[in-house]
C-alpha positions as CSV (number, residue, x, y, z in Angstrom):
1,X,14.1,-57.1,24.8
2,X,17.3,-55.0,25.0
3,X,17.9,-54.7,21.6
4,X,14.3,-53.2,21.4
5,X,15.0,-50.6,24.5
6,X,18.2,-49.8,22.9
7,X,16.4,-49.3,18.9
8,X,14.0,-47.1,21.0
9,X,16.4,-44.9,22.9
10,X,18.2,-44.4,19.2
11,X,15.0,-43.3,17.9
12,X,14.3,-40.9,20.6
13,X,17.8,-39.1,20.3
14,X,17.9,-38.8,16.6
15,X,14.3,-37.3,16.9
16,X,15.5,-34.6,19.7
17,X,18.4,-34.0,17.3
18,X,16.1,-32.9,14.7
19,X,13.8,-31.1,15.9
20,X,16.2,-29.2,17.5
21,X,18.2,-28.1,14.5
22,X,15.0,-26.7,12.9
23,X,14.0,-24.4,15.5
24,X,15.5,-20.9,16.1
25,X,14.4,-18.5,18.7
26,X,13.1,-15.1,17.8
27,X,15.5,-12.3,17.0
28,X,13.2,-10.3,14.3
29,X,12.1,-7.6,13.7
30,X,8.4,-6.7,12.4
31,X,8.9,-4.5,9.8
32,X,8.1,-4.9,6.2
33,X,10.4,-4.9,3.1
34,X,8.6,-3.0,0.5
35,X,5.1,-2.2,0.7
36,X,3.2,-0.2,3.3
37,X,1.1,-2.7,4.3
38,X,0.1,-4.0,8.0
39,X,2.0,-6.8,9.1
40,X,1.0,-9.0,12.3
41,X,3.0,-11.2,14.8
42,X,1.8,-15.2,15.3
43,X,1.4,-17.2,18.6
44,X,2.2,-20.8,18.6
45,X,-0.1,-21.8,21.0
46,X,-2.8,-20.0,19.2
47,X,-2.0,-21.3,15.4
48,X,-1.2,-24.9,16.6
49,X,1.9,-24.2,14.1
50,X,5.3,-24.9,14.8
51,X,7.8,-22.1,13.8
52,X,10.0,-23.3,11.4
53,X,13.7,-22.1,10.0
54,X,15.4,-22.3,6.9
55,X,17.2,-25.3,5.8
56,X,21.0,-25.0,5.5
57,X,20.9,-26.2,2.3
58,X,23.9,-25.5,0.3
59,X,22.1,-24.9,-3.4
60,X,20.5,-21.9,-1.7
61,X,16.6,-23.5,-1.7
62,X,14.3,-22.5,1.0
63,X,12.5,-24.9,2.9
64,X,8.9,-25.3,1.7
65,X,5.6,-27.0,1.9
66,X,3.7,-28.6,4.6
67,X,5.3,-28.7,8.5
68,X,5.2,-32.7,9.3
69,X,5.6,-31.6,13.0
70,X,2.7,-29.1,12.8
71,X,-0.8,-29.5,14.5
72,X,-3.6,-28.5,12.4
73,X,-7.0,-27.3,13.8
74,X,-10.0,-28.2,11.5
75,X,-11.4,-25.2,10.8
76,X,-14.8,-24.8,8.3
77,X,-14.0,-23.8,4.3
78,X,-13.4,-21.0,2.5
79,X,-17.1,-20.7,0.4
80,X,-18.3,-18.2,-2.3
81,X,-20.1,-15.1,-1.8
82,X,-23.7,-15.4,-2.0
83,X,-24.2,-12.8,-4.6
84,X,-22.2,-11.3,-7.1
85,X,-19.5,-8.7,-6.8
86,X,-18.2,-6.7,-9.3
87,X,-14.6,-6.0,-8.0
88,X,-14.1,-2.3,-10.4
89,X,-17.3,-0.6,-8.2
90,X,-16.9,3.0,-8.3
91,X,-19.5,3.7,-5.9
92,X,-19.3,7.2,-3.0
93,X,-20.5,7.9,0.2
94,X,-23.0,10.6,-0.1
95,X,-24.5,12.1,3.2
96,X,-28.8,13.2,3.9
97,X,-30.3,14.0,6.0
98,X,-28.9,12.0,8.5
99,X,-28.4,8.9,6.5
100,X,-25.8,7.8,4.4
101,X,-25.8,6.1,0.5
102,X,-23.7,5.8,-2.2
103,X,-24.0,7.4,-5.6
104,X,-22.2,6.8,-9.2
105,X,-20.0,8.7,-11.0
106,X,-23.2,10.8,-12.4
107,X,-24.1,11.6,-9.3
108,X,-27.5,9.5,-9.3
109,X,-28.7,7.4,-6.2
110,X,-27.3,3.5,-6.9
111,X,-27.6,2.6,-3.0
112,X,-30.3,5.2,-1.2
113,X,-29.2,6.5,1.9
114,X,-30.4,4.4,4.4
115,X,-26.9,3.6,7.1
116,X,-25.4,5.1,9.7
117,X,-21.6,5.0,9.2
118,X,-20.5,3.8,5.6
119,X,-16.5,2.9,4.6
120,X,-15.2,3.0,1.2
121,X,-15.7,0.3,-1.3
122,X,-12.9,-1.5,-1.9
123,X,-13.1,-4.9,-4.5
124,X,-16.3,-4.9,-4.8
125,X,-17.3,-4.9,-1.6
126,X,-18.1,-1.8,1.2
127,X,-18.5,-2.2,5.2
128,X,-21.7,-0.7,6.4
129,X,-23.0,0.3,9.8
130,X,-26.9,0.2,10.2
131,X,-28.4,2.3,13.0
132,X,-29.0,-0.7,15.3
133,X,-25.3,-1.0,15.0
134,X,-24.9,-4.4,13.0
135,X,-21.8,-4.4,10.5
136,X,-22.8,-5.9,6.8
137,X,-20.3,-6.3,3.9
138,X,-22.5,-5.5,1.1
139,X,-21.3,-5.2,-2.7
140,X,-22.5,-2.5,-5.4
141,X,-26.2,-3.8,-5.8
142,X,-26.6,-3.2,-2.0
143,X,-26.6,-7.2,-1.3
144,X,-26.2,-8.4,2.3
145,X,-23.1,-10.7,1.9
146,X,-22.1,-10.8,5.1
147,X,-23.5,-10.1,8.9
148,X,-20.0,-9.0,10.5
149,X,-19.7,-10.9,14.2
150,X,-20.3,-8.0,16.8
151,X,-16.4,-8.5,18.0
152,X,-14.9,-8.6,14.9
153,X,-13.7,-6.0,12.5
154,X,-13.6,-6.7,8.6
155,X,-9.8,-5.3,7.5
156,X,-9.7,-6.3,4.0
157,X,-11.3,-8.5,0.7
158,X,-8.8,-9.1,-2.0
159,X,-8.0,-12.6,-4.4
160,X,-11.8,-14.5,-2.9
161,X,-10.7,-14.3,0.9
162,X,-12.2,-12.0,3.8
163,X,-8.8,-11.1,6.6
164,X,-10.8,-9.7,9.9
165,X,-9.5,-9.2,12.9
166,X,-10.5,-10.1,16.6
167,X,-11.9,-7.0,18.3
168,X,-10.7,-8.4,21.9
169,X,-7.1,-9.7,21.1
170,X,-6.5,-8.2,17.6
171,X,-5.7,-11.1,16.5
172,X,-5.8,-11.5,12.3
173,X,-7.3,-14.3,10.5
174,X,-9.1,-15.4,7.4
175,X,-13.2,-15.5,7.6
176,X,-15.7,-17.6,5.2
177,X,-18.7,-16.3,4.3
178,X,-21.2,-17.3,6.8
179,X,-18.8,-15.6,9.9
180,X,-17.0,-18.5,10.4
181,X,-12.8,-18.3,11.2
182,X,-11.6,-20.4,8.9
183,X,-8.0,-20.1,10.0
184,X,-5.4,-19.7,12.5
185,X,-4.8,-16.2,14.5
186,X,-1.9,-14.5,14.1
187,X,-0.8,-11.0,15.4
188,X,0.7,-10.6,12.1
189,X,-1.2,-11.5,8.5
190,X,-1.3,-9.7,5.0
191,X,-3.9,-10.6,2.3
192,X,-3.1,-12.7,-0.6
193,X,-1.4,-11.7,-3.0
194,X,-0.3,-13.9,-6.1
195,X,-1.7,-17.0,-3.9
196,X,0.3,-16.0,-1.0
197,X,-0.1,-14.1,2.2
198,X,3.1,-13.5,4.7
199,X,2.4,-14.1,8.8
200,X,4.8,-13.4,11.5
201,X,5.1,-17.1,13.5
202,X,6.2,-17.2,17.3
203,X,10.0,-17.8,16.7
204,X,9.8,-13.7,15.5
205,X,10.1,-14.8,12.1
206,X,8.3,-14.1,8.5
207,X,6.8,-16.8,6.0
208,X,4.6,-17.4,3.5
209,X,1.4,-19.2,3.9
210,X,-1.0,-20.8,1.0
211,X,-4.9,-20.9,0.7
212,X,-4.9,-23.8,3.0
213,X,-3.1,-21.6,5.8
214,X,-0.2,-23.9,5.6
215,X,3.3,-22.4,5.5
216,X,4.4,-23.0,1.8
217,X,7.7,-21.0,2.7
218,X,8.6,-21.5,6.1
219,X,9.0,-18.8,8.9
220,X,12.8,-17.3,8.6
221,X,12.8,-13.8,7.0
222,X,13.4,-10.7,9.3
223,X,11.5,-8.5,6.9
224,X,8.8,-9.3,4.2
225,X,7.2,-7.6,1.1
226,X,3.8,-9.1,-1.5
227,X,4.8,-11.3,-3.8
228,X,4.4,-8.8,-6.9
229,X,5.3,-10.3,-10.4
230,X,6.3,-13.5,-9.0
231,X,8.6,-12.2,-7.0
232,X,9.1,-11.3,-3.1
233,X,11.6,-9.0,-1.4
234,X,12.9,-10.4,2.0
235,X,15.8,-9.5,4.2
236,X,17.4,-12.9,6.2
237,X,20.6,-12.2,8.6
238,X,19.9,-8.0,7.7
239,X,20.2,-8.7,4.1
240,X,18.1,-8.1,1.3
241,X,17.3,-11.0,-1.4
242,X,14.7,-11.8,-3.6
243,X,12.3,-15.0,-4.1
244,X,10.0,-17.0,-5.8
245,X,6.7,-18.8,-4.6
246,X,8.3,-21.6,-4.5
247,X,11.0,-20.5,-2.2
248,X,14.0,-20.1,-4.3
249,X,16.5,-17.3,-4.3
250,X,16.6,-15.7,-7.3
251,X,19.0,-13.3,-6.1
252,X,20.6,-13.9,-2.8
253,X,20.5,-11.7,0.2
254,X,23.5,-9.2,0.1
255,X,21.9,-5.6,-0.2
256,X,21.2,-3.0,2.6
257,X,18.3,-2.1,1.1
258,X,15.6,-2.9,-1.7
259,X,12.3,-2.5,-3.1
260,X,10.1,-4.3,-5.6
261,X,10.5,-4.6,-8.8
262,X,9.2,-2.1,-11.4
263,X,9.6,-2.1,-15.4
264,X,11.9,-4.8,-14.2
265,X,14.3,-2.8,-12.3
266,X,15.0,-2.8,-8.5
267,X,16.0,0.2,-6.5
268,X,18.9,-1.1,-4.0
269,X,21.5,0.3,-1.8
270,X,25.2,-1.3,-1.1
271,X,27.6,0.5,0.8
272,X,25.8,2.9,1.3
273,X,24.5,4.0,-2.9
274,X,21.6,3.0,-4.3
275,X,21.9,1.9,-8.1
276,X,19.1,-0.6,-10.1
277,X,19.7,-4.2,-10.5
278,X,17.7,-6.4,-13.3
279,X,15.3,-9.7,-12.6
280,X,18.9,-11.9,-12.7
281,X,20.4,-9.7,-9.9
282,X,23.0,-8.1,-12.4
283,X,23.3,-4.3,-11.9
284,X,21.7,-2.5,-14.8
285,X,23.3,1.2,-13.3
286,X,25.5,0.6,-10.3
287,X,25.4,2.1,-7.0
288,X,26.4,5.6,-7.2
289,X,23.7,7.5,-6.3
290,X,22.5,9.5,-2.7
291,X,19.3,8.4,-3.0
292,X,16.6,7.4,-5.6
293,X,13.1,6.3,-6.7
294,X,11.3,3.4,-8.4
295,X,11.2,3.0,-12.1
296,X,8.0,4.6,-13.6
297,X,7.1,4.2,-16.7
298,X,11.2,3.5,-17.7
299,X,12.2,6.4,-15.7
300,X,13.0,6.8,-12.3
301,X,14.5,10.5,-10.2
302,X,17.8,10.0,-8.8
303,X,20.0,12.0,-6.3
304,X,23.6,13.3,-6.6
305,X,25.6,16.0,-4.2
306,X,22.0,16.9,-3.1
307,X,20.2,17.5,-6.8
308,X,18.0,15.7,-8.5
309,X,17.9,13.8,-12.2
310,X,16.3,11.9,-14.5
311,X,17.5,8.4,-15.7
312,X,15.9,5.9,-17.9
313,X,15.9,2.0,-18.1
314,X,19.4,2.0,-19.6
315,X,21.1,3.9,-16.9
316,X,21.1,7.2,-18.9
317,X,21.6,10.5,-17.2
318,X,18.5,11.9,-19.4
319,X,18.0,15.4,-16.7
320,X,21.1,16.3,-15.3
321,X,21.5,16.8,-11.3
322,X,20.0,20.2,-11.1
323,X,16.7,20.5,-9.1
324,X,15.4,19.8,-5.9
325,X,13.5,16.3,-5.4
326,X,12.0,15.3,-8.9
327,X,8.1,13.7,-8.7
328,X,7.1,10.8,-11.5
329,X,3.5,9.9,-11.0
330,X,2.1,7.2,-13.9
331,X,-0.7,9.9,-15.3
332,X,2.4,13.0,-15.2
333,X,5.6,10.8,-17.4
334,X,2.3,9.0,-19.7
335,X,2.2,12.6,-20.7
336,X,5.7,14.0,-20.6
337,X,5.0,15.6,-17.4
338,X,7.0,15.8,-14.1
339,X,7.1,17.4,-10.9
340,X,10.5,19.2,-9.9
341,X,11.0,21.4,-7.2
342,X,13.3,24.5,-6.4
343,X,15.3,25.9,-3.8
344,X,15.3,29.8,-3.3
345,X,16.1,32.1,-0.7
346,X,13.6,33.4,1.7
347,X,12.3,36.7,1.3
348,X,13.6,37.8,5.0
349,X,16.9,36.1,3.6
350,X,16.9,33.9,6.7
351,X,17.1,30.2,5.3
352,X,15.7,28.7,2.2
353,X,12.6,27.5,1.3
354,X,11.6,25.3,-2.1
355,X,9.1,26.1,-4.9
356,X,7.3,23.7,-7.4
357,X,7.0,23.8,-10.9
358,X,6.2,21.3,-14.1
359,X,9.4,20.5,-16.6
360,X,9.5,17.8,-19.4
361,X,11.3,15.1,-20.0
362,X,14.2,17.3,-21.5
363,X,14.5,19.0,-18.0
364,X,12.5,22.1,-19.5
365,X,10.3,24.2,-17.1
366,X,7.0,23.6,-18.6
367,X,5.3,26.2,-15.6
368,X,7.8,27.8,-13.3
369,X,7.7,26.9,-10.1
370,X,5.9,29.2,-7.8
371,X,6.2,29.1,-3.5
372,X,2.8,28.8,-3.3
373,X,2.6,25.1,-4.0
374,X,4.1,21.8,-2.9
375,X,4.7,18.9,-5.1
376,X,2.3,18.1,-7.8
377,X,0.8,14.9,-8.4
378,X,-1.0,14.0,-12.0
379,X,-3.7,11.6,-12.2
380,X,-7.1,11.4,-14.4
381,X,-6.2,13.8,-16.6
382,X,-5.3,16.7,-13.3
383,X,-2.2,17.3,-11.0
384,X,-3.4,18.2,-7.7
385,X,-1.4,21.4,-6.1
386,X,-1.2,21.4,-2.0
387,X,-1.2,25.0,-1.3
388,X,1.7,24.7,1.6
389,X,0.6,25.4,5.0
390,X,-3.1,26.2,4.0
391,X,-4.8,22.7,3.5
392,X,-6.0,23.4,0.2
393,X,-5.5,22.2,-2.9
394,X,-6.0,23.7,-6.9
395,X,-5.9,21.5,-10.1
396,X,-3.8,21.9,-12.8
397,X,-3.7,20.3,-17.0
398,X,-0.4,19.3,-18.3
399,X,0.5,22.7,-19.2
400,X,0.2,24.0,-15.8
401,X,-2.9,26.0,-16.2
402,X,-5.7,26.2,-13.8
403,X,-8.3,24.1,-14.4
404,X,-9.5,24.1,-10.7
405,X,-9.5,27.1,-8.6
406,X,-7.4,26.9,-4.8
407,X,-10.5,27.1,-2.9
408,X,-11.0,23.3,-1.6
409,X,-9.2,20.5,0.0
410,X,-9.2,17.7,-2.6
411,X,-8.8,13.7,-3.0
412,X,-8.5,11.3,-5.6
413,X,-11.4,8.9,-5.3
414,X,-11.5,6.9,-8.5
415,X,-12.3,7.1,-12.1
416,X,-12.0,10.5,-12.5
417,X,-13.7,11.5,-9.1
418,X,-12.1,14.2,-6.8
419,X,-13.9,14.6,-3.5
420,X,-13.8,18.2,-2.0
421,X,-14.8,20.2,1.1
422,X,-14.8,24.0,1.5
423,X,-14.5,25.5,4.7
424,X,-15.3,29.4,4.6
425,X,-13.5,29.5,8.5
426,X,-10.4,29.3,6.9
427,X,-8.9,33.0,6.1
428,X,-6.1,34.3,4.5
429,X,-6.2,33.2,0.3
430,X,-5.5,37.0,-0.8
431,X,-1.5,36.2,1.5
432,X,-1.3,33.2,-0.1
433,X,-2.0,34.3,-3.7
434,X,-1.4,38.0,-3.5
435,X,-3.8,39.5,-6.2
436,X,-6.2,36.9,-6.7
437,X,-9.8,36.9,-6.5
438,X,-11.9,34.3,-4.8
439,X,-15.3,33.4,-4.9
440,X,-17.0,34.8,-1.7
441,X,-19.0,31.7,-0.4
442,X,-19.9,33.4,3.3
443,X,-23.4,32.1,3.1
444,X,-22.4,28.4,3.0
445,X,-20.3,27.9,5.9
446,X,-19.5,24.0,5.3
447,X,-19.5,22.2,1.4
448,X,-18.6,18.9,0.6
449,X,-19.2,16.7,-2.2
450,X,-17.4,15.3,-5.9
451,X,-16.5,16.9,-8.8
452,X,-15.0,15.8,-12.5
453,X,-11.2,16.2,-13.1
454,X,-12.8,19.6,-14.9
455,X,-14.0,21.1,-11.9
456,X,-17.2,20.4,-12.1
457,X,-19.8,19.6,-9.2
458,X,-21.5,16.2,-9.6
459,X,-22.7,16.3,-6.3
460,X,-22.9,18.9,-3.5
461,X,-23.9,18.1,0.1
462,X,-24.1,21.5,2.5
463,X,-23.9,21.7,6.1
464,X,-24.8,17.5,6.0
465,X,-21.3,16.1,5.1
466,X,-20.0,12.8,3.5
């Protein structure tokens, strides 16, 4: 009998002991790594989850898989939408008389107006409001396929899985398609991405959780990005590293800063520079620059004593250091085409102000910059020009000719769709553009609608709105 009290006693310590050297209280903080997107904060007695640290491995591994210690509600299954959606859906929110639809990029009814407050579709799906006030996810052939709990707001659809949130608490979690939580809440939750979503567990630290809302890399990053191209930025004791699914470090934490990969570069700063490592961690152009951006399309701007250049993959100075901040947008560099900006003096010759204009890859003004316009951003075939201080926009071809006239407010809304409004309330285009004539549209004191990247109206709503 003593031996057994004493064999049971042994037991108890050695499991104290190690639970206790896997546990860490929080210290975090909740912001992301790399990407712009929400992040949200779990509680352990809400996710039945037990927070878990890093091992102290020596090889450098991360602890993954399943928590033996954790608590695991049954919760329903994730199932498959009961109609089809087509995920590319180019489908916009047209307003009349009262009711809203969608229509296509011909501007022909696909989804009759018919709802009362309509948001964007996004995969293949859209969230719709009827005038009753029940939510529906519907997809592009205007199929119910979902009835959206009355305290719940859809956030998001993306790689087969619905993320809502809890109106009351604001809680995040995962949703099947009959309305049914499917998994833990957790104050902090991305989608999936690459088979993996990131949620913020009670001990204040990130992991990485798998479609069966286990953690697959255990809670222990201060900061988190999306796994992108099988790879996830994370920052553990304030330094940034990189790794796979699987947990691994592929290149340890040591930098102040980071960002994703792109064209298999990474922007990241030691000491203070920023310079571009490759996929093994080896620096491809060390850190010697103020400041810089992603790779785009093999080229990426870069700062020095307060101007900008050009550099490609290689490390190669291709635009010397002599322009204000330098603009690469995908649709601008596929077509030799960037956005560079200039400093001048005022006119009053109190301060400085900066002007905008087009050069080449060479570093050759293509269209001189002008004071009238901010950066320009290519894409579909136009670079949109924000008139500063006016809220308006014009649209220029690569050459830097007009190809829309500085009369609306315009956004990008998808395979060659711009969506514009025109407010004839606003005053003062003749200051702006000093010898320019403008279409006098007094009579129609509110437009709104879509056009091509050519200007021209596909659809026009008056006085109704979108």
């Amino acid at each position: 009998m003593k031996k057994f009290i004493m064999l049971l006693l042994l037991v108890c310590i050695l499991t104290a002991c190690s639970d206790g050297a896997l546990r860490k209280p929080s210290s975090a903080s909740s912001d992301i790594c790399v990407d712009d997107k929400s992040s949200y904060e779990a509680s352990n007695e809400e996710t039945g989850m037990s927070a878990v640290t890093g091992s102290s491995q020596s090889d450098g591994n991360l602890v993954s898989g399943e928590d033996s210690t954790s608590e695991q509600t049954t919760f329903p299954k994730m199932d498959t939408p009961p109609y089809t959606i087509v995920s590319h859906t180019y489908l916009y929110p047209v307003a009349s008389r009262g009711n809203i639809g969608f229509i296509n990029i011909r501007g022909e009814w696909v989804i009759p107006p018919q709802y009362n407050t309509v948001f964007d579709f996004l995969s293949g799906i859209a969230r719709v409001r009827d005038f009753d006030g029940q939510e529906w996810l519907i997809n592009g052939f205007n199929d119910k396929l979902l009835r959206i709990p009355e305290d719940v707001v859809f956030l998001s659809y993306q790689e087969g899985m619905i993320l809502a949130k809890d109106a009351n608490s604001d809680s995040r979690r995962f949703m099947n398609w009959q309305g049914e939580w499917i998994s833990n809440s957790f104050d902090d939750l991305s989608q999936f991405s690459e088979g993996l979503a990131f949620a913020k567990a009670s001990n204040g630290f990130y992991g990485y959780l798998n479609k069966e809302f286990r953690w697959s890399i255990h809670p222990q990053f201060e900061k988190v990005s999306d796994f992108s191209s099988g790879l996830a930025c994370v920052v553990k004791d304030s330094k940034y590293g990189y790794i796979t699914p699987t947990g691994k470090w592929v290149i340890s934490p040591q930098f102040d800063d980071a960002s994703a990969f792109a064209c298999g570069l990474a922007r990241v700063m030691k000491d203070g520079k920023y310079g571009y490592i490759d996929l093994t961690g080896d620096w491809v152009t060390p850190p010697k620059f103020d400041s810089a951006s992603d790779f785009c399309l093999g080229y990426a701007s870069v700062e020095v004593d307060k101007k900008w250049g050009v550099i490609n993959q290689k490390g190669e100075m291709i635009i010397e250091p002599t322009f204000g901040p330098i603009v690469l947008s995908e649709d601008g560099v596929a077509n030799g085409v960037l956005s560079a900006q200039e400093y001048y003096v005022k006119p009053q010759g109190v301060g400085t102000e900066y002007s905008v204009g087009l050069i080449d890859l060479k570093g050759n003004w293509i269209m001189k910059p002008m004071p009238a316009y901010s950066d320009i951003v290519f894409r579909d075939g136009v670079g949109l020009v924000y008139v500063r201080m006016k809220a308006i926009c014009m649209g220029l071809d690569y050459q830097g000719n007009t190809i829309i006239e500085p009369k609306y407010n315009l956004t990008y809304r998808g395979s060659g769709i711009l969506e514009y409004y025109w407010d004839s309330q606003y005053d003062g285009w003749e200051e702006e553009f000093p010898g320019t004539e403008f279409h006098s549209m007094q009579e129609m004191p509110f437009e709104r609608g879509y056009m091509d990247t050519k200007g021209n109206i596909i659809h026009s709503t008056k006085n109704d709105g979108v």
